[in-house]
C-alpha positions as CSV (number, residue, x, y, z in Angstrom):
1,X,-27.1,-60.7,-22.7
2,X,-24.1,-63.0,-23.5
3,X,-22.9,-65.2,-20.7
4,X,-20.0,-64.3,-18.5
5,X,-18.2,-67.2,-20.3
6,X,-18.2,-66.4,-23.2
7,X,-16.7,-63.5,-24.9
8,X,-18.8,-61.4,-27.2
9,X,-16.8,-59.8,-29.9
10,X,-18.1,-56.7,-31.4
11,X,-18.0,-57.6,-35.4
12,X,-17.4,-54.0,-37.2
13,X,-14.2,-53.5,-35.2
14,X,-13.1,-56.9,-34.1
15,X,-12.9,-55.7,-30.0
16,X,-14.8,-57.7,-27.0
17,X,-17.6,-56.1,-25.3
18,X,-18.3,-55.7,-21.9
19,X,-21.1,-57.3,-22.1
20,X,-23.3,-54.6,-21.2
21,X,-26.1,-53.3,-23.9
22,X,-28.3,-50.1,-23.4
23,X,-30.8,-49.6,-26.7
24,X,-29.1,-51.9,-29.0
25,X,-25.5,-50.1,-28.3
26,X,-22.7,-52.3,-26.6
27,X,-19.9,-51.2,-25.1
28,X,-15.9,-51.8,-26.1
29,X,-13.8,-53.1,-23.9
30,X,-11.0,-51.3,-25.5
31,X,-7.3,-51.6,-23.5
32,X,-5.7,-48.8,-22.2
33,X,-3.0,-47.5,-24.2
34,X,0.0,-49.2,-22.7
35,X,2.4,-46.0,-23.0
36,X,-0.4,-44.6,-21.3
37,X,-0.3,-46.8,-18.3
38,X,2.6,-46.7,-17.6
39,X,2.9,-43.0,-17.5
40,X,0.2,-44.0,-14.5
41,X,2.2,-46.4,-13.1
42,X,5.3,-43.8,-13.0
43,X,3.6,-41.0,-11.2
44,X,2.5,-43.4,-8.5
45,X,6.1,-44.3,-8.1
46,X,6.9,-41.0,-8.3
47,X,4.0,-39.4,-5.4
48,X,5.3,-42.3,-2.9
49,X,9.0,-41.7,-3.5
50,X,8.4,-37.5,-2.8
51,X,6.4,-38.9,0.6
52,X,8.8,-40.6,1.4
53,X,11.9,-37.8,0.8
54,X,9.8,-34.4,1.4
55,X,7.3,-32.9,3.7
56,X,4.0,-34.5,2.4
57,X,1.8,-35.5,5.1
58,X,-0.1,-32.9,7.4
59,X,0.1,-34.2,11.5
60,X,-1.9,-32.8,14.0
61,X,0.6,-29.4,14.8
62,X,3.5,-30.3,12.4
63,X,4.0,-33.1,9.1
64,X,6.2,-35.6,8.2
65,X,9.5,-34.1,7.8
66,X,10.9,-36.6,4.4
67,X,13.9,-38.3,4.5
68,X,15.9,-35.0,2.6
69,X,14.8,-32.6,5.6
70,X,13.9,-29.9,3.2
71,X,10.8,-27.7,3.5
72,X,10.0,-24.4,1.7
73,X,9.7,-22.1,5.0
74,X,13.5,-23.2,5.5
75,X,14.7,-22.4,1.9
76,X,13.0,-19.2,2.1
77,X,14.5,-18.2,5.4
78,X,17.5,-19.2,3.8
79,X,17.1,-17.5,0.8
80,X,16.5,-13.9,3.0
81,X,19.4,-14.7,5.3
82,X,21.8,-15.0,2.3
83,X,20.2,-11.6,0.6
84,X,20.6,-10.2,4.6
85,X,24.5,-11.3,4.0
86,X,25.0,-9.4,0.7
87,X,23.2,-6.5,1.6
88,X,24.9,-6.2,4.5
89,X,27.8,-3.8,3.1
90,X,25.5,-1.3,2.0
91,X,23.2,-1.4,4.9
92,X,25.8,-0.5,7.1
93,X,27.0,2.5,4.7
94,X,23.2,3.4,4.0
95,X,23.2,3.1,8.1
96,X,26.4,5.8,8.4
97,X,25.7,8.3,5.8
98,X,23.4,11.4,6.4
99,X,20.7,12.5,4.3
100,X,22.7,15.0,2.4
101,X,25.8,12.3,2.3
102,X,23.4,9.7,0.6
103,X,22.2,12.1,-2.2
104,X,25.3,12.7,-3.6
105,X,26.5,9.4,-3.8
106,X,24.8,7.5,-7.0
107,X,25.4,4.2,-5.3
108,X,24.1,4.9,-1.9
109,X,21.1,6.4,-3.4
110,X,20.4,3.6,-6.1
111,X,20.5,1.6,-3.0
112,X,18.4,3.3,-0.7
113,X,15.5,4.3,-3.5
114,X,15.7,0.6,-3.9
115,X,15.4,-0.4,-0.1
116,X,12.7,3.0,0.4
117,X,10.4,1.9,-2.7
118,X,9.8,-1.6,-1.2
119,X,9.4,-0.6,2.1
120,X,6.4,2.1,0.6
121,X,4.9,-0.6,-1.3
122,X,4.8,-2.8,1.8
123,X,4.2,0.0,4.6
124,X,2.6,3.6,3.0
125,X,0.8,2.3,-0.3
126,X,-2.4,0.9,1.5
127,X,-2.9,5.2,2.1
128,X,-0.8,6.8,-0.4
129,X,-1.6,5.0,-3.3
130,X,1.4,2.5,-5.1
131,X,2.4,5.2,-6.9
132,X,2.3,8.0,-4.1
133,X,-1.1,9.6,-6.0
134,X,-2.3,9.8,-2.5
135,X,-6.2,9.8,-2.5
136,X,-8.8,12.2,0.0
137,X,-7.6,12.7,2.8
138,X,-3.9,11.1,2.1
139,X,-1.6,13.9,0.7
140,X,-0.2,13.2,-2.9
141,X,3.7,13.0,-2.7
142,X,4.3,13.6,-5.8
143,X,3.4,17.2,-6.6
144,X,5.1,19.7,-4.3
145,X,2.9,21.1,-1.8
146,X,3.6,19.8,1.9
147,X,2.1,20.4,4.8
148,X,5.1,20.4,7.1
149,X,8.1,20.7,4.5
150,X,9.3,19.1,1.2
151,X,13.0,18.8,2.1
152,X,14.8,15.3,2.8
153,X,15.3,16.1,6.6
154,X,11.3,17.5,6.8
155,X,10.4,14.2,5.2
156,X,12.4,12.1,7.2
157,X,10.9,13.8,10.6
158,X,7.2,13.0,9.2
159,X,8.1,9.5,8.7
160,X,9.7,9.1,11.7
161,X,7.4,10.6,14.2
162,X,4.1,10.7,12.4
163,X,1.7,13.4,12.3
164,X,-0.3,13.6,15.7
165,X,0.4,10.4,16.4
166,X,1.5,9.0,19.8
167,X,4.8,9.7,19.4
168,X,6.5,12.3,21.6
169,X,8.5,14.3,19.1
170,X,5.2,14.1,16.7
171,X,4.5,16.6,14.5
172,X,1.2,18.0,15.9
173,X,-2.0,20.9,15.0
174,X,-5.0,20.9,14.7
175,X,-7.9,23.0,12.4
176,X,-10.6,24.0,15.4
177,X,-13.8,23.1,14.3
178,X,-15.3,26.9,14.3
179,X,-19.0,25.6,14.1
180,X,-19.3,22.5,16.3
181,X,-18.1,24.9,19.2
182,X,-20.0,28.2,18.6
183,X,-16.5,30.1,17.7
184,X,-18.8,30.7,14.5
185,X,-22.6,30.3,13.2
186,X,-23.6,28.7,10.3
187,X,-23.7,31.8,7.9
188,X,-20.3,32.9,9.0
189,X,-19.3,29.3,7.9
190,X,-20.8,29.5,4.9
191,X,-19.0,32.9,4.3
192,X,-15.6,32.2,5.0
193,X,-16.0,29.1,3.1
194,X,-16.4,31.1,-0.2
195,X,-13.9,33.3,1.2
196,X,-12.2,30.2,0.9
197,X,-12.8,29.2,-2.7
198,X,-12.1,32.6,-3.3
199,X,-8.3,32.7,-2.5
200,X,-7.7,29.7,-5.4
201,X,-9.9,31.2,-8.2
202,X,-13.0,29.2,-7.6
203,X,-16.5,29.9,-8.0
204,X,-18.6,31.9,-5.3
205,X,-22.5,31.3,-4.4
206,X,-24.3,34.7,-4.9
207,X,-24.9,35.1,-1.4
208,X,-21.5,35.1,-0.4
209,X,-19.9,38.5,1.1
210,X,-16.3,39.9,0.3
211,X,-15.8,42.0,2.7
212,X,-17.5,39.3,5.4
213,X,-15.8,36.7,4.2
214,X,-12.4,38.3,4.1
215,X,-13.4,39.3,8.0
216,X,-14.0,36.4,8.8
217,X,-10.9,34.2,7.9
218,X,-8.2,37.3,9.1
219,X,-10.1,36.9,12.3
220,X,-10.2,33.3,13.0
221,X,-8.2,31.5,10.3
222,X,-5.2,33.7,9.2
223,X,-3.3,33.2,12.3
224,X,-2.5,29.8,10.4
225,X,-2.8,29.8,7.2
226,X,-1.6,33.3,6.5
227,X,-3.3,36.7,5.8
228,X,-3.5,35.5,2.3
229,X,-3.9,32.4,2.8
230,X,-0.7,30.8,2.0
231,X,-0.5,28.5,4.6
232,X,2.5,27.6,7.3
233,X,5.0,24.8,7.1
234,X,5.2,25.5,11.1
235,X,1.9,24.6,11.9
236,X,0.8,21.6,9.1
237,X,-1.1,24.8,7.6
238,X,-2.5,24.2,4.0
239,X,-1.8,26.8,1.3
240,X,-5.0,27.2,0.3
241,X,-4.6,29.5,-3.2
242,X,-3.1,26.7,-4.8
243,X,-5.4,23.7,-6.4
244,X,-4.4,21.2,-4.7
245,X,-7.1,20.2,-1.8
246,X,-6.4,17.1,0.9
247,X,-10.4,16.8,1.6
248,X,-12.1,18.8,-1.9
249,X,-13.0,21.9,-3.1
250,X,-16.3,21.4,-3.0
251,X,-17.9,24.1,-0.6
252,X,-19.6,21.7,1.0
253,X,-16.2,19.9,1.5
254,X,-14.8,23.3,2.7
255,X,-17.6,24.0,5.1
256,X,-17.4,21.1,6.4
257,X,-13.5,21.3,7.6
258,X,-14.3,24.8,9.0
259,X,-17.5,23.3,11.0
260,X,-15.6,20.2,12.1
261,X,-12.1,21.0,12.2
262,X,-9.6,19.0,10.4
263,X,-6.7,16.4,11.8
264,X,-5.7,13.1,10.0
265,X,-3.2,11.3,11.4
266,X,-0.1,9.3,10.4
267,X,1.1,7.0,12.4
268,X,4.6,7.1,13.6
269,X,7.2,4.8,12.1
270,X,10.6,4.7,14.6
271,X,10.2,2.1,16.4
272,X,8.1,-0.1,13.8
273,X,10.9,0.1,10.9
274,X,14.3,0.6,11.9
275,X,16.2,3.8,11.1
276,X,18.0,2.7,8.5
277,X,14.9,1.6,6.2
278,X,13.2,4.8,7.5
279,X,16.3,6.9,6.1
280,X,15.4,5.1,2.5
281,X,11.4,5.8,2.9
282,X,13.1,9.7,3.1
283,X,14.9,9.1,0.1
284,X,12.6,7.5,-1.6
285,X,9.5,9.8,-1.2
286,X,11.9,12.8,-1.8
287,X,12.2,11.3,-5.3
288,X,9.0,10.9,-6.2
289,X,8.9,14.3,-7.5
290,X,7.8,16.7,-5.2
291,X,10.8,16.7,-3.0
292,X,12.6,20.4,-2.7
């Protein structure tokens, strides 16, 4: 190797070496670009002037404040007190007007399908779907079959008290389950659940019984849903002629309801939104398109 005294100049393009050699190739000791360096030299200015003016350095509980004060948790809490302030007009109208009131005022309802679609996104999505598709066993708020009523007021109630939740004005039923308890054996089951299928057009096994089947469901399930099975806002009771199915149309799916009984729940939301966001949520399902 060349000696550290003396510099060994590479002859094709006129640069010292390093000195070091690996197979006959020797490597440049080619300068960093200065423009280059002191782009380097900026940002390190630059990192110990932000440590020094913002929050930078993690403590044990806390961090170093900076010189300016400013952190990102403040600004945001700023930033939603400020949106607080200018909402604040029509909260308090939203707050004051009825139901009725805010559906024939364009501005109050802009507003409160506004307000109602984020508070969905953040608080009924997870079980409805974004969109309000629903899924099985979450109800699809968009077509227009409801359990317990498809009117502003009926869908303000839900939302308010829940469906058998813990809630004292709650809406509550319940579908028995026929088989688990003995009220009926497995062939009556399996009867009334074609009886069932029946009533919406669907497909029957061979084995199944009109005139059983139809015995069956006036006996033990019409005082619900209806004689002809049309179901009963009163009681949460399904139509069940239509196609539209919470749990599947599937016999099997059917069978099972009647062997197990039936009873989601939805939780109750007074007391975990306040009123006036739960007047939007009304609004704002009502809208989606299955409202009456």
């Amino acid at each position: 190797m060349t000696p550290a005294h003396q510099e060994d100049i590479d002859a094709h393009t006129g640069t010292a070496t390093t000195g070091h050699e690996w197979d006959g190739i020797r490597e440049l000791n080619t300068p960093l670009p200065k423009w280059w360096l002191y782009i380097l030299y900026g940002t390190i200015v630059w990192a110990i002037g932000y440590i020094v003016v913002y929050p930078a350095i993690p403590l044990v509980s806390s961090f170093t404040p900076g010189l300016s004060g400013w952190s990102s948790r403040a600004a945001v809490t700023q930033d939603l007190a400020d949106l607080t302030q200018q909402r604040a007009p029509m909260v308090d109208a939203l707050a004051k007007a009825s139901l009725q009131e805010i559906g024939k005022d364009d501005r109050l309802r802009g507003f409160a399908l506004a307000q109602g679609r984020a508070a969905f996104g953040d608080n009924c999505a997870p079980c409805h779907g974004a969109g309000g598709g629903g899924a099985v066993s979450f109800p699809n708020l968009n077509d227009d079959d409801w359990l317990w009523g498809g009117k502003v007021d009926d869908i303000h109630q839900t939302i308010a008290y829940g469906v058998r939740s813990a809630h004292e004005k709650t809406r509550s039923s319940a579908m028995p389950a026929f088989g688990q308890t003995g009220i009926l054996k497995p062939a009556e089951v399996d009867q009334v659940a074609d009886h069932v299928r029946s009533l919406s057009g669907l497909p029957t096994d061979k084995t199944y019984d009109k005139a059983a089947g139809a015995k069956i469901f006036e006996e033990n399930c019409s005082a619900c849903h209806g004689a002809g099975g049309k179901g009963n806002l009163e009681f949460g009771a399904p139509d069940l002629t239509d196609q539209i199915w919470l749990f599947g149309s599937s016999k099997a799916s059917i069978a099972e309801g009647v062997h197990r009984g039936r009873g989601s729940m939805m939780p109750a939301w007074s007391g975990r939104l306040d009123d006036t966001t739960i007047k939007a949520l009304a609004v704002y399902v009502h809208a989606l398109g299955g409202g009456k």
